[in-house]
C-alpha positions in Angstrom: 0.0 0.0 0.0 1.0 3.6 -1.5 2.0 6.3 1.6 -0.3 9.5 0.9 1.8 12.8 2.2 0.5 16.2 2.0 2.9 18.7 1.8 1.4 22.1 3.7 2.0 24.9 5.2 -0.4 27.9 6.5 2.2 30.5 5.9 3.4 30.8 2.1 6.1 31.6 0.4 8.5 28.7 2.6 9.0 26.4 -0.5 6.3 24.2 -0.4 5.7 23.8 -3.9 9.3 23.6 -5.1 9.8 20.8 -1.8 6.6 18.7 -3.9 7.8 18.9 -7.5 11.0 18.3 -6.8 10.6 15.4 -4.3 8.2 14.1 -6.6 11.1 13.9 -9.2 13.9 12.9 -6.8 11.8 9.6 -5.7 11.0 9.1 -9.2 14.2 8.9 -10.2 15.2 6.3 -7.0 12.8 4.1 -9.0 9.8 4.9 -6.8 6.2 4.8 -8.3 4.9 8.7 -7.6 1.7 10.5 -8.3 1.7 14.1 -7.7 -1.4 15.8 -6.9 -1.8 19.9 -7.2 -4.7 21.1 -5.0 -3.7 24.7 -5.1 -5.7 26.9 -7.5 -2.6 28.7 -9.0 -1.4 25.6 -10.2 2.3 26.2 -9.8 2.9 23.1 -9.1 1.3 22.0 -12.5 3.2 24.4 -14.5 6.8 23.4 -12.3 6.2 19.8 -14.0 6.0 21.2 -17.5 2.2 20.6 -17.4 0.6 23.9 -19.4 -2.4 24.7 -16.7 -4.0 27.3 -19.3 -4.7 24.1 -21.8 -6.3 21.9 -19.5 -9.3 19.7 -20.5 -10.0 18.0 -17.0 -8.6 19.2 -13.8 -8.4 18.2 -9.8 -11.5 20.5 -9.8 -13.5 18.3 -12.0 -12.4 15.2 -9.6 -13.5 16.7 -6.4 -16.7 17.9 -7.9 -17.7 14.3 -9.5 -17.5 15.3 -13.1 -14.6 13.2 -14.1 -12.7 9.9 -13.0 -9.2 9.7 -12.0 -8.0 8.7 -15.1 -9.5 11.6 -17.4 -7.4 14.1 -15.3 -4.1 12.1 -14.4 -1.1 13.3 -17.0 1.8 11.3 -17.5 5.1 13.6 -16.9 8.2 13.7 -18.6 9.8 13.1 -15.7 8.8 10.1 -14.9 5.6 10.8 -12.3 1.9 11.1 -12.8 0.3 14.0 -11.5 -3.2 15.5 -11.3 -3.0 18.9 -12.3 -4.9 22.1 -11.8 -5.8 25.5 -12.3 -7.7 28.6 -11.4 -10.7 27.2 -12.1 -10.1 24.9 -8.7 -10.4 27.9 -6.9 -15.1 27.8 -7.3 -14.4 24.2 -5.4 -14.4 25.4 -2.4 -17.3 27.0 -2.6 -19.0 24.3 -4.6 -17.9 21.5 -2.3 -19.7 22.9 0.4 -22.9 21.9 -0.3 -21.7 18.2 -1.5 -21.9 15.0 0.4 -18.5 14.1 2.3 -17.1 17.6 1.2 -14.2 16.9 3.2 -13.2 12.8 1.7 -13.7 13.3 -1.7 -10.7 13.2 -2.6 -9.5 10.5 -0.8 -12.7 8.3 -2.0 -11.1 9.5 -5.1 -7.7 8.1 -4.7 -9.0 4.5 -3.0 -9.1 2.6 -6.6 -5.4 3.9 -7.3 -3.4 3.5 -4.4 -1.7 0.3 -5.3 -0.7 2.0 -8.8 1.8 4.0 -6.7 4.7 3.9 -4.0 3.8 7.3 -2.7 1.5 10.0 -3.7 2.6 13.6 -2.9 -0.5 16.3 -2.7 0.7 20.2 -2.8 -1.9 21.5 -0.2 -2.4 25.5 -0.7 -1.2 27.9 2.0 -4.4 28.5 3.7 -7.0 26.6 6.1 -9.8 25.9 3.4 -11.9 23.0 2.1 -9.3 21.9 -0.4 -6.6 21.9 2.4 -8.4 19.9 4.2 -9.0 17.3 1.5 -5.8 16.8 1.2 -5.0 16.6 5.1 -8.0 14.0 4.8 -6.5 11.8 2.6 -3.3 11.4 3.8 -1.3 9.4 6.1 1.1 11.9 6.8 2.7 15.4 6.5 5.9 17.2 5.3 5.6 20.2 6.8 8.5 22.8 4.8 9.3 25.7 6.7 11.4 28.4 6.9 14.3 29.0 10.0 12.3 32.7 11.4 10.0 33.1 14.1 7.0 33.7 12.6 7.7 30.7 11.2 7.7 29.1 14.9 4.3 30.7 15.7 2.8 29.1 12.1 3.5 25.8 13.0 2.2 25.5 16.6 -1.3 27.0 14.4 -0.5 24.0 11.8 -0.1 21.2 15.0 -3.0 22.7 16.5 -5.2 21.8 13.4 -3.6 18.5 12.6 -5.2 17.3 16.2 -8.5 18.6 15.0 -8.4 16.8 11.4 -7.3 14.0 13.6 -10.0 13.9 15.8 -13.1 15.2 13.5 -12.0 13.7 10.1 -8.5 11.3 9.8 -7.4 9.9 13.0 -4.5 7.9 11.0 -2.8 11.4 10.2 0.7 12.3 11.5 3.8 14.3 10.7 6.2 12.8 8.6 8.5 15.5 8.9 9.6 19.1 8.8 12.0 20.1 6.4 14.3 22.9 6.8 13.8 25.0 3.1 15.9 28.1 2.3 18.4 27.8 4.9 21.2 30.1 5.6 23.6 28.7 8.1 25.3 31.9 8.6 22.0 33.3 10.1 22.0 33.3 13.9 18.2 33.2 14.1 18.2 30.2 11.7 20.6 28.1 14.1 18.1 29.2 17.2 15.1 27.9 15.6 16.7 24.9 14.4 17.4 24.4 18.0 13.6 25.0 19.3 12.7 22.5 16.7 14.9 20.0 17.8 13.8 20.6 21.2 10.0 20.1 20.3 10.4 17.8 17.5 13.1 15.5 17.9 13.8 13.2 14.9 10.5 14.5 13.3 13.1 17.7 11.7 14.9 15.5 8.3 18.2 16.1 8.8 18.0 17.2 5.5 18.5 21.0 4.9 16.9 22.4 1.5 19.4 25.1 1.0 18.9 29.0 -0.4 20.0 28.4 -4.2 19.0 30.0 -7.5 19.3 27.6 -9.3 16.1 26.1 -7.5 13.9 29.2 -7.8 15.0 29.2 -11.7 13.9 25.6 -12.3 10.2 26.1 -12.3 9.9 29.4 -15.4 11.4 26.5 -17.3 8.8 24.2 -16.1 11.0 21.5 -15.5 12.4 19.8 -11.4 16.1 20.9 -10.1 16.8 17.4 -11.6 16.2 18.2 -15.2 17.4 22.1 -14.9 20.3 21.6 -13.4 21.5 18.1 -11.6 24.6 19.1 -10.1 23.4 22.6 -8.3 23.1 22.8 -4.4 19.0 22.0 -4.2 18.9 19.3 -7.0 21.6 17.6 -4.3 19.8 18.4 -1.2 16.3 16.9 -2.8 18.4 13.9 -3.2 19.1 13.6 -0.2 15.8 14.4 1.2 14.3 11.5 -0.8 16.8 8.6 0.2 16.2 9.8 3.7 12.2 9.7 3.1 12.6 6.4 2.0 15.3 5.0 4.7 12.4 6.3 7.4 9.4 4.2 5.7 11.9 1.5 4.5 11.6 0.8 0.9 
């Protein structure tokens, strides 16, 4: 049986996305069986993978809203992972969804007939508290939870904890963190060092001892639609996502 992880985040901007297209690819390429699943309306995520989001027949929205089966919207990548893309249009879903049956599941009734397909499905939650969030906090087993070494980071993650226990008790009591990962770290920064610390204090081996590190080449990547893998192999972040993927898999061990 697949592992389901939502990558999320209340706060944007900590490198969520860029942590989900580019483990996606890393994990692909350790011969891992991924589907990647983009439940944010701006469909970055969609567009990192080389997907054009504009030109879309069938999207995640049509799968939440019952229009279309799994298959219709799954793409094949060329990098080697499925994904179910999106776009704008996913944004009228949440309002939509509210007045559906199991508003909150559908997408992981949606997901039940695929599982075994995959190794590991990776869902890029948006950075907000909203019905598609909570889909994808609903269907999965477990979260990555990238983050940023600042203190208002600090104060968005005891927020984020605080409603996993609620999703855990009203709606997926199986959910846990999987980890938090480090993203656009500077060790030179003496705030970054001190909230590393705090998080090792609180969080123990749930921080990856991977470190996704400030690099250019990473935020290039994506206006060529394409993962650090296929922009530039060698640089600083396609490394670290390497290394973040062999560790994923030494802690589930396949």
């Amino acid at each position: 049986m697949s592992r389901v992880i939502a990558l999320t985040n209340q706060k944007g901007g900590v490198g969520k996305t860029t942590s989900a297209v580019n483990l996606a690819a890393a994990l692909s390429l350790a011969g891992q069986r991924i589907l990647l699943i983009d439940l944010d309306p701006q469909g970055n995520a969609t567009m990192g993978c080389g997907v054009d989001k504009h030109g879309l027949g069938r999207s995640v929205y049509h799968l939440l809203l019952g229009h279309s089966e799994l298959n219709d919207v799954r793409v094949a990548t060329e990098h080697g992972f499925d994904m179910l893309p999106a776009n704008r249009e996913l944004g009228g879903a949440e309002v939509e969804l509210i007045e559906l049956e199991h508003r909150e599941v559908r997408l992981r009734l949606a997901l039940e007939p695929v599982r075994q397909d995959y190794d590991m499905i990776l869902i890029d939650c948006p950075p907000a508290l909203n019905m598609l969030t909570l889909n994808g906090l609903a269907a999965a087993d477990g979260v990555i939870i990238p983050m940023q070494c600042e203190y208002y980071a600090l104060e968005g993650l005891t927020d984020l904890v605080n409603t996993l226990r609620k999703v855990r008790l009203a709606i997926n009591p199986k959910i846990e963190i999987d980890g938090l990962l480090r993203t656009m770290y500077d060790p030179r920064s003496t705030l970054a060092q001190q909230v590393v610390a705090q998080l090792a204090q609180h969080f123990g081996d749930k921080v990856f001892r991977t470190v996704i590190p400030r690099n250019i080449r990473l935020a290039e990547a994506p206006s060529f639609g394409r993962p650090i893998f296929a922009y530039d192999k060698s640089s600083r972040g396609a490394l670290a996502y390497q290394e973040l993927a062999t560790e994923l898999l030494q802690r589930f061990g396949k």
